[in-house]
C-alpha positions as CSV (number, residue, x, y, z in Angstrom):
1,X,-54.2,32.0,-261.1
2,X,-56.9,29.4,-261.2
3,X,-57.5,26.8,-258.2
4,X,-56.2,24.2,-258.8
5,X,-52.9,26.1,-259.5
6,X,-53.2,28.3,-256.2
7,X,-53.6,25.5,-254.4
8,X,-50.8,23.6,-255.4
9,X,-48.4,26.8,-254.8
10,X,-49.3,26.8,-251.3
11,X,-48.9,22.9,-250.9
12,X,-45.5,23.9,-252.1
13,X,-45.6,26.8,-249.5
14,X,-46.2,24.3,-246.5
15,X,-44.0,21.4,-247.4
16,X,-41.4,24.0,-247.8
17,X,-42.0,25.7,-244.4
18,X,-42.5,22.2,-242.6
19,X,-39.4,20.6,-243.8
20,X,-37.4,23.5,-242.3
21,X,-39.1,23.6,-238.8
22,X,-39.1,19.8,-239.0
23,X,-34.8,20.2,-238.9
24,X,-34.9,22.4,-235.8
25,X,-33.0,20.8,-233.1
26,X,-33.3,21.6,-229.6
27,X,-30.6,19.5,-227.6
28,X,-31.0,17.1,-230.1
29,X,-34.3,16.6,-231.0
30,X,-36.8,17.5,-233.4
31,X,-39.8,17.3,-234.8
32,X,-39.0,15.8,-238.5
33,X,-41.1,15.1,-240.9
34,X,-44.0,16.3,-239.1
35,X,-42.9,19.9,-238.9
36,X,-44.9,19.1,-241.9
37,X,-48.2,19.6,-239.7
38,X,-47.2,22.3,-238.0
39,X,-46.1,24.2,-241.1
40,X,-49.5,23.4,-242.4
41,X,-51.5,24.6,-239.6
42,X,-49.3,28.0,-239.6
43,X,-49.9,28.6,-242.9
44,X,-53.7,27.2,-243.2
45,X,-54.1,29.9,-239.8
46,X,-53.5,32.2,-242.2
47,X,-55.3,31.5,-245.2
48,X,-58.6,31.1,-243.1
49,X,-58.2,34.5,-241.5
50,X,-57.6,36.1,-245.4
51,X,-60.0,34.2,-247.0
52,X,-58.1,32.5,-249.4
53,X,-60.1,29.7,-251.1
54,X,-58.3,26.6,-251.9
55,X,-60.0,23.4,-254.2
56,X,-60.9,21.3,-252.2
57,X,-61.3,18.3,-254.6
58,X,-57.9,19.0,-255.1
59,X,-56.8,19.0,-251.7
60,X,-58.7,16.1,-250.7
61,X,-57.4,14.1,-253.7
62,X,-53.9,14.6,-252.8
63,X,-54.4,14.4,-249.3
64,X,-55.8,10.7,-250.0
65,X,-53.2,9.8,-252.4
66,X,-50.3,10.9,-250.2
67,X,-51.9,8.7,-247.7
68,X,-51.6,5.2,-250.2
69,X,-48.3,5.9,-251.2
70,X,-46.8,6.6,-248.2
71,X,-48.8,3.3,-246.6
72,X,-47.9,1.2,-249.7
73,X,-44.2,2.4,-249.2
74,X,-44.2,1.3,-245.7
75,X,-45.6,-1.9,-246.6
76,X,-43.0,-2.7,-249.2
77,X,-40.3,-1.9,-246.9
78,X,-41.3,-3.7,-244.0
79,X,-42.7,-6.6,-245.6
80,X,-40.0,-9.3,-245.4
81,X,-38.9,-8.2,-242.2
82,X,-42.7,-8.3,-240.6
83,X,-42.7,-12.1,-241.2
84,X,-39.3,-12.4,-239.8
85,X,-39.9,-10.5,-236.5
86,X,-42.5,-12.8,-235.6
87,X,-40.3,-16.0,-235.3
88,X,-39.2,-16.8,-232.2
89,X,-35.8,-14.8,-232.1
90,X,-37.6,-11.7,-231.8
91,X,-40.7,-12.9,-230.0
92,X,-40.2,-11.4,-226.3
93,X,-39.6,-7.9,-227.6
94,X,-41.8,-8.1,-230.2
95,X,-44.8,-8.9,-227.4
96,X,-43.2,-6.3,-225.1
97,X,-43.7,-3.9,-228.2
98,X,-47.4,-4.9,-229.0
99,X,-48.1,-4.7,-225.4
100,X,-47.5,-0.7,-226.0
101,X,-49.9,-0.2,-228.6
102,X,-52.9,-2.6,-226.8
103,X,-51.8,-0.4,-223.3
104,X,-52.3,2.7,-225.5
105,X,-55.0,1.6,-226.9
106,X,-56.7,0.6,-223.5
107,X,-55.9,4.1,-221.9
108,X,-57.3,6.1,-225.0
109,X,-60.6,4.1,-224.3
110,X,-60.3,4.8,-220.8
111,X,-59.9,8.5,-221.3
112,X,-62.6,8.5,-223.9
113,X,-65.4,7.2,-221.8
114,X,-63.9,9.3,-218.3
115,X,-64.3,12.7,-219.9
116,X,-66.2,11.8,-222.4
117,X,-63.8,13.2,-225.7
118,X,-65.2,12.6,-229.0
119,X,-64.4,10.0,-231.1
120,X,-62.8,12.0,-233.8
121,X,-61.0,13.9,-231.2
122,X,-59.6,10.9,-228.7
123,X,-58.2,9.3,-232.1
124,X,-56.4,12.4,-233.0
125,X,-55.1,12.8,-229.9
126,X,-54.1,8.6,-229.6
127,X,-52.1,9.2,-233.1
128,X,-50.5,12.2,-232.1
129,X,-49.2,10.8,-228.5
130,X,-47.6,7.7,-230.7
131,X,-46.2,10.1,-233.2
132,X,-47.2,7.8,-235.5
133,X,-48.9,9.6,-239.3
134,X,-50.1,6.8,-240.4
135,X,-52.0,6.2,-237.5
136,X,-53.5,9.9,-238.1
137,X,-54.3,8.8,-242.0
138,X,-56.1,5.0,-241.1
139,X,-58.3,7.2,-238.4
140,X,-59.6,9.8,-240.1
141,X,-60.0,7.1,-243.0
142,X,-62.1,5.3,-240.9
143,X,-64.1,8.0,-239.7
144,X,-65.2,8.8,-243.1
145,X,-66.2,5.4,-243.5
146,X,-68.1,5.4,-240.8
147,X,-70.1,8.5,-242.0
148,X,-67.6,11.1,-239.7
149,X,-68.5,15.3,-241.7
150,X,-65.5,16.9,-243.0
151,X,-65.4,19.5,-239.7
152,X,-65.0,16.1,-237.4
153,X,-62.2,15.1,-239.5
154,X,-60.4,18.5,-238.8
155,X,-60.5,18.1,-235.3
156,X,-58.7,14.4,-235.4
157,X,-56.0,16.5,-237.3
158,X,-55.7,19.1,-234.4
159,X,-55.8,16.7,-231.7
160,X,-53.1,15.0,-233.2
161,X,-50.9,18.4,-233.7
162,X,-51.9,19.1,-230.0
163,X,-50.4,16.2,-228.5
164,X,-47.5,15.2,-230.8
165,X,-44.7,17.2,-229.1
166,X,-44.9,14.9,-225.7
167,X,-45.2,12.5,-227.9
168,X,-41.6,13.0,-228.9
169,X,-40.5,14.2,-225.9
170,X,-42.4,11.6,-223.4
171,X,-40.3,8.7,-225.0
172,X,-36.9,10.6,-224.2
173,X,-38.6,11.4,-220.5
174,X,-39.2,7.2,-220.6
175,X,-35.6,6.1,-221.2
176,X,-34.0,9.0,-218.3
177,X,-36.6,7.5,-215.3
178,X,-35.6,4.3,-216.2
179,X,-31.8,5.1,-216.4
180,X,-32.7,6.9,-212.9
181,X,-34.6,4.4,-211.4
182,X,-32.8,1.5,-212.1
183,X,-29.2,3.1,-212.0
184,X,-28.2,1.9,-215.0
185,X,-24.3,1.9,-216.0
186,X,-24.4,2.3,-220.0
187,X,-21.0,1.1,-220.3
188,X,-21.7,-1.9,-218.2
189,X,-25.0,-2.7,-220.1
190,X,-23.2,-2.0,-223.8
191,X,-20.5,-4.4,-222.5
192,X,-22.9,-7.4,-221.2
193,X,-25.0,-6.9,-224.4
194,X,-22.0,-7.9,-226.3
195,X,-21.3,-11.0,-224.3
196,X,-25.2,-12.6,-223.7
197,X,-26.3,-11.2,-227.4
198,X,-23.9,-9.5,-229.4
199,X,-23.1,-13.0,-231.2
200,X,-26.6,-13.5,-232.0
201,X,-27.7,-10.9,-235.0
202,X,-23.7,-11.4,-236.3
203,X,-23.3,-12.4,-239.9
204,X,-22.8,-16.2,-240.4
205,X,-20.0,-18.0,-238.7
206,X,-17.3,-20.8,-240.2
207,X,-15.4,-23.8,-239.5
208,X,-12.6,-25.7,-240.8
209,X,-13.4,-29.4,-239.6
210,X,-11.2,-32.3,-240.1
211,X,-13.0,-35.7,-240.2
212,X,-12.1,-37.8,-237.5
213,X,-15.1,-40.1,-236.7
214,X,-14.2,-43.6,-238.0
215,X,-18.3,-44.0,-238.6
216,X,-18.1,-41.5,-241.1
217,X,-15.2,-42.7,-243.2
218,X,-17.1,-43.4,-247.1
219,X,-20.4,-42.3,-246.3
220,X,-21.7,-39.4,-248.6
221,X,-21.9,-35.6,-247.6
222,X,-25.8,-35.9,-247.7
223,X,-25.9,-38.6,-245.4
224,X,-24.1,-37.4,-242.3
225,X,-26.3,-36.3,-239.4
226,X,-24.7,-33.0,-238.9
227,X,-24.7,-31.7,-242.1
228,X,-28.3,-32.3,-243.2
229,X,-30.5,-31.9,-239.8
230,X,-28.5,-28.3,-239.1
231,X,-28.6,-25.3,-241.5
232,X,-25.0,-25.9,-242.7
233,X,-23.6,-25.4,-246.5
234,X,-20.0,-27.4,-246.7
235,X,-19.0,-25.1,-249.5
236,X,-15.4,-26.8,-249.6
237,X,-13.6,-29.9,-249.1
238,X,-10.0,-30.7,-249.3
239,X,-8.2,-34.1,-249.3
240,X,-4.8,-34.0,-249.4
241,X,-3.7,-30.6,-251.2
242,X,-6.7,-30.6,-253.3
243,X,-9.3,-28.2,-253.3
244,X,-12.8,-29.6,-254.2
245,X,-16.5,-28.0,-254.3
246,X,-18.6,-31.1,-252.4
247,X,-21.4,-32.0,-254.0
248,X,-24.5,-33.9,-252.6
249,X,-23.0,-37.6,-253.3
250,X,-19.7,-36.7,-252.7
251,X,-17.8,-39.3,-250.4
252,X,-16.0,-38.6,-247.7
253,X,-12.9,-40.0,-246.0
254,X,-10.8,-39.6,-242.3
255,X,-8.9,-36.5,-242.1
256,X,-10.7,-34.8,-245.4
257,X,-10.9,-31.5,-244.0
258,X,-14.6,-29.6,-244.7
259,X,-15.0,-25.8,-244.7
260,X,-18.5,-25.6,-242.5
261,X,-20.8,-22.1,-242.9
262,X,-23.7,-21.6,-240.9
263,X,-25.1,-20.9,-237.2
264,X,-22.7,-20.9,-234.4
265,X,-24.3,-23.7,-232.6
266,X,-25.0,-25.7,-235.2
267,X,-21.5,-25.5,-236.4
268,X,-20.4,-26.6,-232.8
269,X,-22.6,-29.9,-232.9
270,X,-21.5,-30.8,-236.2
271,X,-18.0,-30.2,-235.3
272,X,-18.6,-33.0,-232.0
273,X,-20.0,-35.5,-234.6
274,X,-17.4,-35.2,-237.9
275,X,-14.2,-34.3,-235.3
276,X,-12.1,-31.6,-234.4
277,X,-11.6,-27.8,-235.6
278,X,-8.2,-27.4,-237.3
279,X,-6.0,-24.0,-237.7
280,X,-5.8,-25.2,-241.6
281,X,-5.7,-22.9,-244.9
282,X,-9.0,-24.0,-246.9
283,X,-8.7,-20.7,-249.0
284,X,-9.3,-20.5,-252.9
285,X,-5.9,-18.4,-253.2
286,X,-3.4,-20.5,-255.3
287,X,-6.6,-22.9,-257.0
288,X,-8.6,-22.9,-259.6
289,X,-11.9,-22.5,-257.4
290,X,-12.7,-19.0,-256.9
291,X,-15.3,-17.5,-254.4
292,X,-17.8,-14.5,-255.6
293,X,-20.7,-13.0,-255.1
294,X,-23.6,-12.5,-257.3
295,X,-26.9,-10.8,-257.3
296,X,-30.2,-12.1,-258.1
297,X,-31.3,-9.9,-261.2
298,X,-32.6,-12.2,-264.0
299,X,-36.6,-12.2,-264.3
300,X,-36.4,-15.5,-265.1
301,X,-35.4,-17.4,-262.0
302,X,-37.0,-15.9,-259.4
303,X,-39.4,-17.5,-257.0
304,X,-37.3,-20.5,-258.5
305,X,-35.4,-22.9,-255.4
306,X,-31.8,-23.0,-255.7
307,X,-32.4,-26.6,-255.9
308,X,-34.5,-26.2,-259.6
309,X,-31.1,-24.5,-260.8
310,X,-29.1,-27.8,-260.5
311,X,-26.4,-25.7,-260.0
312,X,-24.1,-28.3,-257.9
313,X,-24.6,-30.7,-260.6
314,X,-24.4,-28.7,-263.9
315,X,-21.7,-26.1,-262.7
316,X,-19.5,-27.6,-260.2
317,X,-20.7,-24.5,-257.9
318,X,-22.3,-24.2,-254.3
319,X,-23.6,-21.7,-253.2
320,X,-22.6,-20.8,-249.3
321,X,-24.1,-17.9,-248.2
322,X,-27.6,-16.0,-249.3
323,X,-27.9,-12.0,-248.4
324,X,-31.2,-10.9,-248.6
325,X,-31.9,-7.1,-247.2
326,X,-28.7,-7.4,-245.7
327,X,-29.4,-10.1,-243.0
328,X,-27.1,-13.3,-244.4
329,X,-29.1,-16.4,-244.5
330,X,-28.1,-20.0,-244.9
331,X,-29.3,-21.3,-248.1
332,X,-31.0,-24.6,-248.9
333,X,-32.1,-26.7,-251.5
334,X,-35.6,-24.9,-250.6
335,X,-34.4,-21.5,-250.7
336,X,-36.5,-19.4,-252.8
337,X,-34.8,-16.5,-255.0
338,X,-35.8,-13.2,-255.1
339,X,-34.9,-10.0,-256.4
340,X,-31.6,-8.4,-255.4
341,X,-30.9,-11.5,-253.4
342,X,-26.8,-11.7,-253.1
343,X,-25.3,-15.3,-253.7
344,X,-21.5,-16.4,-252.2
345,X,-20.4,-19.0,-254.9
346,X,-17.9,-21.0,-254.7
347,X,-16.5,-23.1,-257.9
348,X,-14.1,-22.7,-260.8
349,X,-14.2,-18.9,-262.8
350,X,-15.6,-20.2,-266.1
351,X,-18.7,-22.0,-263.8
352,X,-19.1,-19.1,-261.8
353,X,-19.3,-17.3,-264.8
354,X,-21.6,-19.2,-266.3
355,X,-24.0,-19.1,-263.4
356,X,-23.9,-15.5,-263.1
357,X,-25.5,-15.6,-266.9
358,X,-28.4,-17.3,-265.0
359,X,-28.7,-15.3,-262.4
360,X,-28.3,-11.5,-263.7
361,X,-25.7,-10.3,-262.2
362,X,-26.4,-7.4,-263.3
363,X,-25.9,-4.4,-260.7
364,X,-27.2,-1.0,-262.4
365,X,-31.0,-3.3,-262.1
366,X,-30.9,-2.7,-258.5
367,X,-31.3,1.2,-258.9
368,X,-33.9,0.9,-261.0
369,X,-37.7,1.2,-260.5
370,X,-40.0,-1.6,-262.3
371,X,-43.2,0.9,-262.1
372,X,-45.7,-1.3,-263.4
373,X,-45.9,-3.7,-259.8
374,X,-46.1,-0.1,-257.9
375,X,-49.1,0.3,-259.5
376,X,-50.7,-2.9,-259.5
377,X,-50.0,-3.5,-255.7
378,X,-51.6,0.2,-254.9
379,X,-54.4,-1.1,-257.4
380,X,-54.6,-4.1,-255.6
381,X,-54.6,-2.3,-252.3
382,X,-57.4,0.1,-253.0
383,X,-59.5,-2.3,-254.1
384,X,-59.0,-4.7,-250.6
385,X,-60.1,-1.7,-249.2
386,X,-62.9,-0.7,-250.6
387,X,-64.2,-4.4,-249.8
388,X,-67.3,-3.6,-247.0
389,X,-67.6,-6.1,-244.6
390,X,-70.7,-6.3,-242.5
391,X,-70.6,-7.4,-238.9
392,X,-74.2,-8.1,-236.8
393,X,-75.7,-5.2,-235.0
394,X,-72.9,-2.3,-236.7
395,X,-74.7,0.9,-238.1
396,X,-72.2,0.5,-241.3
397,X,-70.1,-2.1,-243.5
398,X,-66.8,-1.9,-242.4
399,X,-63.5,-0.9,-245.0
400,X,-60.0,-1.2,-244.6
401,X,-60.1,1.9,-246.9
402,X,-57.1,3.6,-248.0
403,X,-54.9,2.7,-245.1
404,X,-55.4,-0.6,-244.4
405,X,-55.9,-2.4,-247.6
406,X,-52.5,-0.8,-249.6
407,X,-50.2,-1.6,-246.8
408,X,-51.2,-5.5,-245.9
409,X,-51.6,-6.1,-249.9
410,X,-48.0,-4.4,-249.5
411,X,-46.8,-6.6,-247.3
412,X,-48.2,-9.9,-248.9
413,X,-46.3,-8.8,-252.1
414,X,-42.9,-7.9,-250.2
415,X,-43.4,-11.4,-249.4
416,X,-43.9,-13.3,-252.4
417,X,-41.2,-11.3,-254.1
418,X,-42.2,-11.3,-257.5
419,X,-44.7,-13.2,-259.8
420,X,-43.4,-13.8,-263.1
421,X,-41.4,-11.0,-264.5
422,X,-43.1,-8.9,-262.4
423,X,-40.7,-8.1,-258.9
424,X,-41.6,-5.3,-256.3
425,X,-38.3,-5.3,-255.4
426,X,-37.7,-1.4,-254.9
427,X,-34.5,0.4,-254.4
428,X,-34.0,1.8,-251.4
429,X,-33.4,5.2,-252.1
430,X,-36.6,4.9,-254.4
431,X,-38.9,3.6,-251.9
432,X,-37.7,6.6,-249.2
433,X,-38.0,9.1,-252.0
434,X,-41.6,7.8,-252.9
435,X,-42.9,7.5,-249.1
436,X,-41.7,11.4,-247.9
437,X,-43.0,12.6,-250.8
438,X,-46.5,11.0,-250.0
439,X,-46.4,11.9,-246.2
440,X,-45.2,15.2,-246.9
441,X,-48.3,15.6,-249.3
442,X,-50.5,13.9,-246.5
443,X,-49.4,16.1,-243.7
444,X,-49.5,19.3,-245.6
445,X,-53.0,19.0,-246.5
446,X,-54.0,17.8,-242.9
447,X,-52.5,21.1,-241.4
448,X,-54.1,23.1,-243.9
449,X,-57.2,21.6,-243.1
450,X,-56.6,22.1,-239.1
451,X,-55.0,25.6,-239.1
452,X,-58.4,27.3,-239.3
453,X,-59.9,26.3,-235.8
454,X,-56.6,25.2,-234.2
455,X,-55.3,28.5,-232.3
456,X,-58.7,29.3,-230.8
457,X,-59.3,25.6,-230.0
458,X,-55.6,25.7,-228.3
459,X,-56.3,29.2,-226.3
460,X,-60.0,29.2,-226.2
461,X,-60.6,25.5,-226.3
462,X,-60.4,21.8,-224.7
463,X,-56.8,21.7,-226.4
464,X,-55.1,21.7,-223.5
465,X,-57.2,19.3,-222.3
466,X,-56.5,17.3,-225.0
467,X,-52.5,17.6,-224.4
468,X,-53.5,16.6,-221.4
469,X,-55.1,13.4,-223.0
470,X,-52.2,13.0,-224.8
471,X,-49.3,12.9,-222.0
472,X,-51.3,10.4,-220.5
473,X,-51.8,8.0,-223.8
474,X,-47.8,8.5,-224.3
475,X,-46.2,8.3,-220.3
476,X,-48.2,5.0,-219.3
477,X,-47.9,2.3,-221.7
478,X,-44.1,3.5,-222.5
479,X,-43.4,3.9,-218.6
480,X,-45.3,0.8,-217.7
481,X,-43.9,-1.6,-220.5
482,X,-40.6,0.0,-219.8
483,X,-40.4,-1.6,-216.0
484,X,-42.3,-4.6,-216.8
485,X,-39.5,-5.6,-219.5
486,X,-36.7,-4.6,-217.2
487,X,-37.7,-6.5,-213.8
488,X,-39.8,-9.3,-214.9
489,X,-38.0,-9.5,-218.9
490,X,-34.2,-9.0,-217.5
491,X,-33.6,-7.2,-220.7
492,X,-31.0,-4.9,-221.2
493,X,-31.0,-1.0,-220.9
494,X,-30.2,-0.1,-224.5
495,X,-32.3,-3.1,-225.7
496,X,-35.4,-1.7,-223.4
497,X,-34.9,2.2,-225.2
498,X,-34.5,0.7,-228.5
499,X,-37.5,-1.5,-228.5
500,X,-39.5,1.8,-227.2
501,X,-38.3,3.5,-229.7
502,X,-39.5,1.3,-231.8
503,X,-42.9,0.6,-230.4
504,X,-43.4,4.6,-231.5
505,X,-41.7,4.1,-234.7
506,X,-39.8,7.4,-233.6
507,X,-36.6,7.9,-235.5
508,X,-35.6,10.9,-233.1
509,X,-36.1,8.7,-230.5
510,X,-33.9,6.0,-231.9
511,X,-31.1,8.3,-232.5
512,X,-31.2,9.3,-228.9
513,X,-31.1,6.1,-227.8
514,X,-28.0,5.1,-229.8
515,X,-26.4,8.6,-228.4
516,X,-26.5,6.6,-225.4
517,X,-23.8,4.3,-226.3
518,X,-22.5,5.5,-229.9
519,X,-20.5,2.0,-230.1
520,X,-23.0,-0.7,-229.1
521,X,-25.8,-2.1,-231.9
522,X,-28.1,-3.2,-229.0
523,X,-30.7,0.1,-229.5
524,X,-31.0,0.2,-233.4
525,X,-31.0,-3.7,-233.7
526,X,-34.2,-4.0,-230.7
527,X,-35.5,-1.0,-232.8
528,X,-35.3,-3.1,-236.1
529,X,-36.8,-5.9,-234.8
530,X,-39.9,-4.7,-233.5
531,X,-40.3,-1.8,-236.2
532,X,-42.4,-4.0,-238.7
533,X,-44.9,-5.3,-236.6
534,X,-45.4,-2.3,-234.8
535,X,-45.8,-0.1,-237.8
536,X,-49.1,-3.0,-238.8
537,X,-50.4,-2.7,-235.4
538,X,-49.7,1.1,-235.2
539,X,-52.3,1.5,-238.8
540,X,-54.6,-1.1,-237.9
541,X,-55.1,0.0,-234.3
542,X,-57.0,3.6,-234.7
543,X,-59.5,1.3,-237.1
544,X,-60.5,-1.2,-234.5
545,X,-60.8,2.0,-231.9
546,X,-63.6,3.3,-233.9
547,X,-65.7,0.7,-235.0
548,X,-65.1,0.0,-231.6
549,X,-66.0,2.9,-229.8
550,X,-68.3,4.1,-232.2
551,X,-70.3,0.7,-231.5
552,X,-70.0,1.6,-228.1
């Protein structure tokens, strides 16, 4: 069996043996994906004591290109939601969040200077107490940059094996001391969730209004206050027993009634201005307008406005609602399209029809993969990273490398959408499918790479210093930021674990956290919000530690 090809096999031999330790569960918990590691250092234990000899330019090729796609992945995913967590809705949790990774951060260079670890070593160890891969991947990245041998590299693999259990299990240890110390009542903090915020992350709300302001009696739908300085869509309006779809210059008269979607409280201040809610039937059934829902597919109109599509004036249609990514949006005239975007029309069948020509329509798109942007944006990625950039007094240019320049060129293109024909849209299933495949491949090589040294490092070493190290870099941001949110942030219980949760991107620790209260959205939607930004901050983080330190 040549090299390459023995290689390969055991690759196969680890991901196999990770992905089953990975689904052991002790009261709940497991390791997950990075049973990965651990199968790797088992098997890489053994290989080093039989003197098996594996390629390394193979290893280290794969190890590298795991690394991108995973990253790239991320990016693609996250992307629109990164921009969107930083508005103002999610602004308070998502500084409670960051204030995790710079109190981590601070600690690790606390502990680094104290007992003096290495710098290979402390950033293992910081990576490993987050649970956090990527974190592993942009550290030993920059550590090569920097000039780090291959042997240094190894031992930022071990100290992240090393402290990764507390890592799981300090967040889970987080959530019961603040349950204890605080004496929560899940059932009472799942109930007031529901009142203070449960309205707030809901899909889009509507109103049947009747007009009953004199004032407003002949003036056009574009020109009343409420309707154009709130994000409102009047997707119907009926006079009499007609059914019409309003346009822009449509007039309105007393006691039209107008079928209002968009924000709770914006609907409530337009309903003061126009006049009173009424119990009345504004419903399609029994009229020629229908109401249907469309997806975003054609090549042609995306990054288009809904306004360049004209599609009041040509088609008789509005559209009322946007879907992207499953949060519902209320769409403008300066709404931009993009891919697998999901319209609610409203207008006669033959218009809608017509429009859906425009717009695609067409489903089985959605589950496919465009390949060429995949391989543009990770071209594009590479190549940011590979940019040096020199700062005064540093003993070497500075990269993004492999880490850092895939996922931000990731996360510009998730953006934009798409340019041209060109869309980096990617199914959902594809994008998971393409991102455990390049961690599992990233983590397999890592463990091989540790197994060697790590059981006499453990036994005969500083490893359980280093888990020492670790407990530390996990217990006080999380238990520190944890009491800060809940005394001086008044936030909610299940809000508090979910946006820990999240501030470790930590799955298991997400699903123990909505074990709390199987019914209530509070956990998983804090987790969502913070998730993107964290994930940035979680890659970038290990970077600016060692150009830091390594200053230093």
């Amino acid at each position: 069996m040549s090299d390459i090809a023995l290689s390969i096999s055991i690759l196969a031999l680890v991901a196999v043996l990770g992905l089953w330790i990975g689904n052991w569960r002790i009261y709940g918990v497991g390791l997950g994906i990075g049973g990965v590691l651990f199968g790797g250092i088992f098997v890489g234990h053994f290989t080093g004591t039989w003197g098996i000899d594996l390629d390394s330019n193979t290893l280290h090729f794969i190890q590298e290109f795991g690394l991108i796609l995973f990253v790239y992945t991320i990016g693609i995913q996250v992307g629109p939601g990164f921009f969107a967590s930083l508005r103002s809705s999610g602004l308070k949790l998502n500084g409670f969040a960051a204030l995790v990774v710079l109190l981590g951060c601070i600690v690790t260079i606390a502990l680094h200077h104290l007992f003096d670890v290495p710098l290979p070593v402390i950033l293992g160890v910081f990576s490993g107490a987050v649970t956090n891969t990527p974190s592993l991947g942009a550290g030993q990245q920059i550590l090569s940059e920097l000039g780090a041998q291959e042997g240094m590299l190894d031992l930022t693999g071990m100290g992240y094996a090393v402290a990764y259990p507390f890592g799981i299990c300090g967040i889970l240890l987080t959530m019961w001391i603040l349950r204890l110390a605080f004496r929560v009542n899940v059932d009472k903090e799942a109930d007031e969730f529901e009142i203070h915020n449960g309205h707030k992350k809901e899909s889009l709300h509507t109103i049947n209004v009747a007009v009953k302001n004199p004032n407003l009696n002949g003036l056009k739908l574009k020109d009343v206050p409420a309707l154009t300085e709130g994000d409102i869509v009047c997707s119907r309006l009926k006079r009499e027993d007609h059914l019409y779809v309003p346009k822009q210059d449509t007039h309105i008269e007393t006691n039209d009634l107008l079928h209002l979607v968009g924000d709770k409280a914006a609907l409530e201040k337009a309903r003061l201005v126009i006049g009173e809610e009424v119990d009345a039937s504004l419903s399609t059934r029994g009229t020629e307008l229908r109401v249907q829902r469309l997806v975003v597919t054609n090549e042609i109109v995306l990054g288009k406005k809904i306004r360049d599509l004209d599609l009041k004036e040509k088609y008789d249609v509005v559209v009322s609602r946007l879907n992207r990514a499953g949060v519902e949006l209320v769409p403008t005239s300066q709404s931009t399209l993009q891919f697998g975007d999901i319209l609610n029309l409203v207008g006669r069948q033959d218009a809608i029809e017509a429009v859906s020509g425009i717009v695609g329509n067409a489903h089985q798109k959605l589950q496919q993969v465009q390949m060429l942007p995949v391989f543009v944006g990770i071209g594009l990625g590479v190549l940011l990273g590979s940019i040096p950039f020199y700062l005064p007094g540093f003993p070497a240019a500075i990269k993004l490398g492999l880490a850092g320049g895939p996922l931000i060129v990731a996360l510009i293109l998730a953006r934009i959408g798409s340019i041209g024909k060109m869309y980096w849209f990617m199914p959902p299933s594809a994008n998971l499918a393409l991102r455990e495949i390049g961690i599992v491949l990233f983590l397999a090589v890592v463990g091989l790479k540790s197994g060697g040294g790590f059981i006499d490092t453990l036994v005969n070493g500083d490893g359980l210093s280093w888990m020492g190290y670790g407990i530390v870099i996990t217990a006080v941001p999380l238990i520190t930021v944890g009491f800060i949110a809940r005394i001086f942030g008044q936030l909610n219980y299940l809000t508090i674990c979910g946006m820990l949760a999240g501030s470790m991107t930590d799955p298991p620790a997400l699903a123990f956290a909505n074990g709390l209260h199987p019914t209530s959205g509070a956990s998983a939607l804090s987790y969502a919000t913070v998730y993107p930004l964290v994930m940035c901050l979680r890659i970038l983080s290990p970077q600016l530690l060692a150009i830091l330190l390594w200053a230093m």
